[in-house]
Phi, psi and omega in degrees: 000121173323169147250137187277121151231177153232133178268160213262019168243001163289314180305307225278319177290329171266000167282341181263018195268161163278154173349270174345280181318300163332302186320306212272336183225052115287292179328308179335288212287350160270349184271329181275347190249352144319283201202089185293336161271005161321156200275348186266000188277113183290073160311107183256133166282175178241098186313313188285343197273135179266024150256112200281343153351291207261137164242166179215149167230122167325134172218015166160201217292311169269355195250170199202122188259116186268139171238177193231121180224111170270202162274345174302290201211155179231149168225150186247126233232311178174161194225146173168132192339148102051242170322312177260347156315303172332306180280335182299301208283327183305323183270056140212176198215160164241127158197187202268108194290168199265343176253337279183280185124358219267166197250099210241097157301107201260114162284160182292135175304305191276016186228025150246147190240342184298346211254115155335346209263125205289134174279003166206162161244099186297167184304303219288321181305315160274009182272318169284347194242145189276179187315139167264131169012280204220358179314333172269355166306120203252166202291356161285327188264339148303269173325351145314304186283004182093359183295139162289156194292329209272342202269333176320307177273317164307282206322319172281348160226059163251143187246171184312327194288327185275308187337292192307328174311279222284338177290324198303322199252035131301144159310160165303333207282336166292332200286301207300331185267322183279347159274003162286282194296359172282328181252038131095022183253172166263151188258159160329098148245198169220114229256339169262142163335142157241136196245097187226129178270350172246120166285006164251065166239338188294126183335310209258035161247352187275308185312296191289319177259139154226140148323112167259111178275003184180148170298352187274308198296325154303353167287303189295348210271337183267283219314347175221073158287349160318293189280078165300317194299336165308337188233326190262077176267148165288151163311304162280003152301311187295339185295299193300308167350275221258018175256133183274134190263160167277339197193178188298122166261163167229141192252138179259206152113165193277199208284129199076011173249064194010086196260323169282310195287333149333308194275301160336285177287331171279300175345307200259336154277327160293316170300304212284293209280349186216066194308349201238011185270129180263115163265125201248157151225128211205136178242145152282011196210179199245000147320298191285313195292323155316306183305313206254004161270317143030244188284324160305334142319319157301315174292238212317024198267348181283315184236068224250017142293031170281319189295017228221337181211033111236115206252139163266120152228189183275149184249002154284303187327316200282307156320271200320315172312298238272342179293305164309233281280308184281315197237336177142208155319132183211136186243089188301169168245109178313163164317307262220323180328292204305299175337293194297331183279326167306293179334292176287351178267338175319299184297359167293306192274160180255165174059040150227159191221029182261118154003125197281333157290356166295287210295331188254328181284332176276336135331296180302305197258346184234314170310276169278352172295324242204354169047038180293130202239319197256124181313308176327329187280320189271342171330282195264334182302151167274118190306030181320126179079356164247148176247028183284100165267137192242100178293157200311329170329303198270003181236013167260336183262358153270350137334317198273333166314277189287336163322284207309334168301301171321314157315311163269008158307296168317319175288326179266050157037053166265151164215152170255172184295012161263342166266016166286290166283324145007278207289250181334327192261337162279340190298290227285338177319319231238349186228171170331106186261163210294303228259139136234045191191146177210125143235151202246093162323156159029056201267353144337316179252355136349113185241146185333331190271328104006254189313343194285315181316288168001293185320297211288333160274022166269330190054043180053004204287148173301146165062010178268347161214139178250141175239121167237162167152187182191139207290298174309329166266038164305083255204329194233317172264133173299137156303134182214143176313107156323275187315314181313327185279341197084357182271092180233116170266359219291137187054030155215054149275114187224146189255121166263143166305308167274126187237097206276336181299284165334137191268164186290322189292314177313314197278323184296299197304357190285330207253019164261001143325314205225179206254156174278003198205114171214133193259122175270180180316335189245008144111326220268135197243169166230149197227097220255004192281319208282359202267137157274148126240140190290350176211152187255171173219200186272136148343102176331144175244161177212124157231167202226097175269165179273342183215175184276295189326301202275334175282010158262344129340283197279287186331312185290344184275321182270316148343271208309303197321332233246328180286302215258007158209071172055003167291163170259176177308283203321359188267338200238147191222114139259148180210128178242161198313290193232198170294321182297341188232035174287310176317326190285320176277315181308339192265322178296330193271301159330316191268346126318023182017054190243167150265137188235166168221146171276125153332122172238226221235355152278355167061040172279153142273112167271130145337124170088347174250140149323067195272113179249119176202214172249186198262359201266358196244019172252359165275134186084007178265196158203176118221154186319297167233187202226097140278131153253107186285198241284091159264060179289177173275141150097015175241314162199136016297138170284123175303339159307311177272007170270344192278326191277034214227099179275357218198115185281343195282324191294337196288006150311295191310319168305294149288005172262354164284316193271328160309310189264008175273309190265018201226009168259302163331311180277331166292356159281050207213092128328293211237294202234143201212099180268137157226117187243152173208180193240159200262100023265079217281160183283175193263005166274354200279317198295329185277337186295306196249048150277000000 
């Protein structure tokens, strides 16, 4: 029986087509994965092409799908006007790599003409030109990483100014290991024989090809080609999915190397893989958690009694069901409950001189976080993240403070979300657990009182709890000890790498935002140096205007630019520090003549708009392109919380929050990256254009 595939550059070619044009050659390719020989599918060979293979079929007046058809298998290779399928199919071949095994689409050496790289190297050239690359690298180890034997010789005289040029026209699995080696990392390859009678069974042929086996799986592989990731994992994402753990793991990695789609996909494997297993996938906030039933509904949509033993929530949402169901009536205490009883019992007590935002915070992050019941508790805890030191004096007279609170919470049969989960983790010690699975998204921002619940239903069991998140995009939770909780990763910690959303240009300037090294309370560092991106885009521009007026101005001028060579709004993100400069982006949009909607807490796009929001409502989104609006001095870092800084040691936690507020924001830009301020601009703007 033939095999139907599709390749991940057909997906990639039919996301630039319009809407319409999308329809007609859906239709083509179901009629065609029907029945490839009907008399109306019109096969043309391509006299010009050295690939004897490739054919094209008409899929309306102008359009042309080029496919590769043996007596085997037909692939569907790219779609696109006329003239450019033609050019598209003439420079490339399917072939077998010759060391690897793997099933690779090549551009033709010699009919590309863009790459920069000299054709030959004079005496005089190399005294001028900078070190080259790869030169002591000898030609088994290229072919080792997937480089094509014909590619071989540009690689060896490429220097930083060429690489990325010379990565654009490599198979991935090659682009990605000589940009390891560029940046002084070694690459990952596999070193044993694969003994595969089909070479698109090879992991890195896998990446690129799948089998579509019924139309509904090909309906899903077209209807959202923007989300490759639905049909296309990296080898190394597919490793982490399906490899079994002894214990709780955590997956790292920066902004864009699918750390959510990892979590998505372990979620969906574990139910698969476990028919009679109840899966929880779970965020801290209920924005991301909205986001990520989503994208699920796109992963399961071929198979979607799956939702039925996996369930998404919010990990408050989900505590609160489970409190109601188990243990009984639960009456939260708003944030302001608590304030207002701190406020009033303070003014009361004599011999303290703290603040009111010390006192709620020292609440918040160490008292009800951490659920100290006892003078004996607040005594001896170790203060993590705060950097306030308190002799034992000053801290028996906020004891006599935070008891009493505690106390009138209790009288008015109030809990807080921290007694919640308390409360649930002592229940789930003794009983029946909701879950025998957890994975956790954006576990970075996770708070004690949280993982503790989490903690309490793995029982060590293997493969029962996954953590993705990253450390740079921490936002919301103060640092705290894993292990004190019982969440001990140390050597089941894994980093991803590859960063396929983001352009190589966006991702450097984004990550000069942040330390090459950031470490948690438990000594497990993440190491932001070794991360690619596989594909370039134009460089961020950052300006610096004399008024709000004329920076809403220049935003609406590139908006318009950004429109008129062919995104769409919806496509386009502005995010600015807070509520307060929401007006500034509404105005940018407006002077576009576009229409926009402000990001709410359902985390939707609508079509045809503009999506406008703050940047904390910018976790889990992405769009083609990105402005960040009124990066002013005294709008972030926000001056307001720095005005609150009882302590100069603390105001470290403040910029490195306030850092990484913006350095989630500018990562949601693919292709293009604005960053704007009114005159005096922050002083993170310096790091930026550095």
């Amino acid at each position: 029986m033939m095999e139907f595939r599709i390749s991940d550059t057909f997906t990639t070619s039919l996301a630039k087509l319009a809407n319409e044009e999308q329809k007609a050659v859906k239709t083509t390719t179901f009629d065609l994965q029907v029945n490839p020989s009907q008399p109306g599918m019109q096969f043309h060979k391509l006299a010009k092409s050295k690939d004897p293979n490739f054919w094209s079929i008409r899929a309306g007046s102008d359009l042309r799908l080029i496919v590769h058809r043996t007596a085997e298998s037909l692939l569907l290779c790219y779609v696109g006007h006329h003239d450019d399928a033609y050019r598209w199919a003439e420079r490339r071949k399917l072939e077998v790599h010759p060391k690897t095994g793997a099933a690779q689409l090549v551009e033709i050496r010699e009919l590309v003409k863009e790459v920069t790289v000299p054709a030959y190297v004079s005496e005089e050239h190399l005294a001028s030109q900078k070190p080259l690359l790869f030169a002591g690298i000898a030609e088994e180890e290229f072919l080792t990483y997937g480089v094509p034997p014909e590619w071989i010789a540009d690689v060896r005289r490429a220097d930083e100014d060429s690489i990325l040029e010379l990565a654009d026209h490599l198979p991935a699995e090659a682009a990605e290991a000589l940009l390891d080696l560029a940046t002084g990392s070694k690459p990952i390859f596999r070193t044993e024989a694969l003994q595969l009678v089909n070479p698109f069974d090879h992991p890195d042929a896998q990446r690129r090809f799948r089998v579509m086996n019924d139309v509904e799986e090909l309906e899903h592989a077209l209807s959202y080609p923007w989300e490759k990731w639905t049909v296309f994992l990296h080898p190394a994402q597919r490793q982490l999915v399906e490899q079994a753990f002894s214990g709780p793991v955590r997956v790292s990695g920066s902004a864009g190397t699918g750390k959510t789609i990892v979590a998505l996909h372990r979620a969906v494997h574990l139910a698969r893989n476990n028919p009679d297993a109840r899966v929880l996938l779970t965020t801290f906030s209920e924005i991301l958690a909205n986001a990520l039933q989503t994208k699920l509904r796109l992963l399961i949509s071929n198979t979607p009694r799956i939702a039925e033993r996996l369930e998404v929530h919010a990990i408050d949402a989900i505590a609160r069901r489970l409190y109601e169901f188990n243990i009984g009536k639960l009456q939260l205490a708003p944030d302001e409950v608590a304030h207002q009883l701190i406020a009033q019992i303070a003014s009361k007590i004599e011999g303290h001189k703290f603040s009111p935002h010390f006192l709620f915070t020292e609440w918040e992050e160490v008292v009800d976080a951490w659920q100290l019941t006892t003078w004996e508790a607040y005594r001896d805890v170790v203060r993590l993240g705060r950097k306030t030191r308190l002799p034992e004096k000053q801290r028996a007279v906020l004891w006599s403070l935070f008891s009493e609170v505690r106390s009138a919470l209790q009288g008015r049969n109030l809990m807080t979300h921290a007694d919640m989960f308390s409360s649930l983790a002592e229940y789930f010690k003794n009983n029946q657990k909701p879950f025998d699975y957890a994975v956790v998204d954006e576990a970075q921002d996770i708070s004690v009182a949280q993982l503790r619940f989490l903690a309490s239903f793995s029982a060590g069991k293997p493969d029962c709890l996954m953590f993705t998140g990253d450390l740079g995009q921490r936002i919301f939770q103060q640092p705290f000890s894993w292990r004190a909780l019982g969440i001990d990763i140390r050597g089941r910690s894994r980093t991803l790498r590859i960063n396929y959303r983001t352009s190589h240009q966006i991702r450097m300037q984004a990550d000069r935002l942040l330390a090459p090294e950031l470490s948690d309370v438990d000594g497990n560092t993440e190491d932001r140096r070794g991360t690619i991106s596989v594909f370039n885009g134009p460089s961020p521009a950052v300006k610096v205007l004399e008024t709000a007026d004329e920076e809403s101005q220049v935003v609406a001028s590139w908006v318009t630019q950004l429109t008129s060579e062919g995104l769409s709004p919806h496509e386009i993100g502005i995010f600015v520090r807070s509520d307060d400069q929401l007006d500034r982006a509404c105005k940018a949009a407006e002077n576009a003549k576009l229409p926009y909607k402000i990001i709410d807490h359902k985390m939707t796009i609508s079509s045809g708009h503009i999506m406008i929001g703050t940047m904390h409502l910018a976790k889990g989104l992405e769009f083609r392109a990105v402005a960040v609006m009124a990066c002013d001095d005294e709008v972030i870092p926000s001056q307001q919380r720095i005005e609150r800084v009882t302590d100069d040691s603390d105001l470290e936690e403040v910029y490195n929050t306030e850092r990484h507020l913006l350095y989630v924001a500018c990562t949601r830009a693919r292709d293009r990256l604005l960053i704007t301020s009114a005159d005096p601009s922050s002083e993170f703007l310096d790091d930026l254009s550095e």
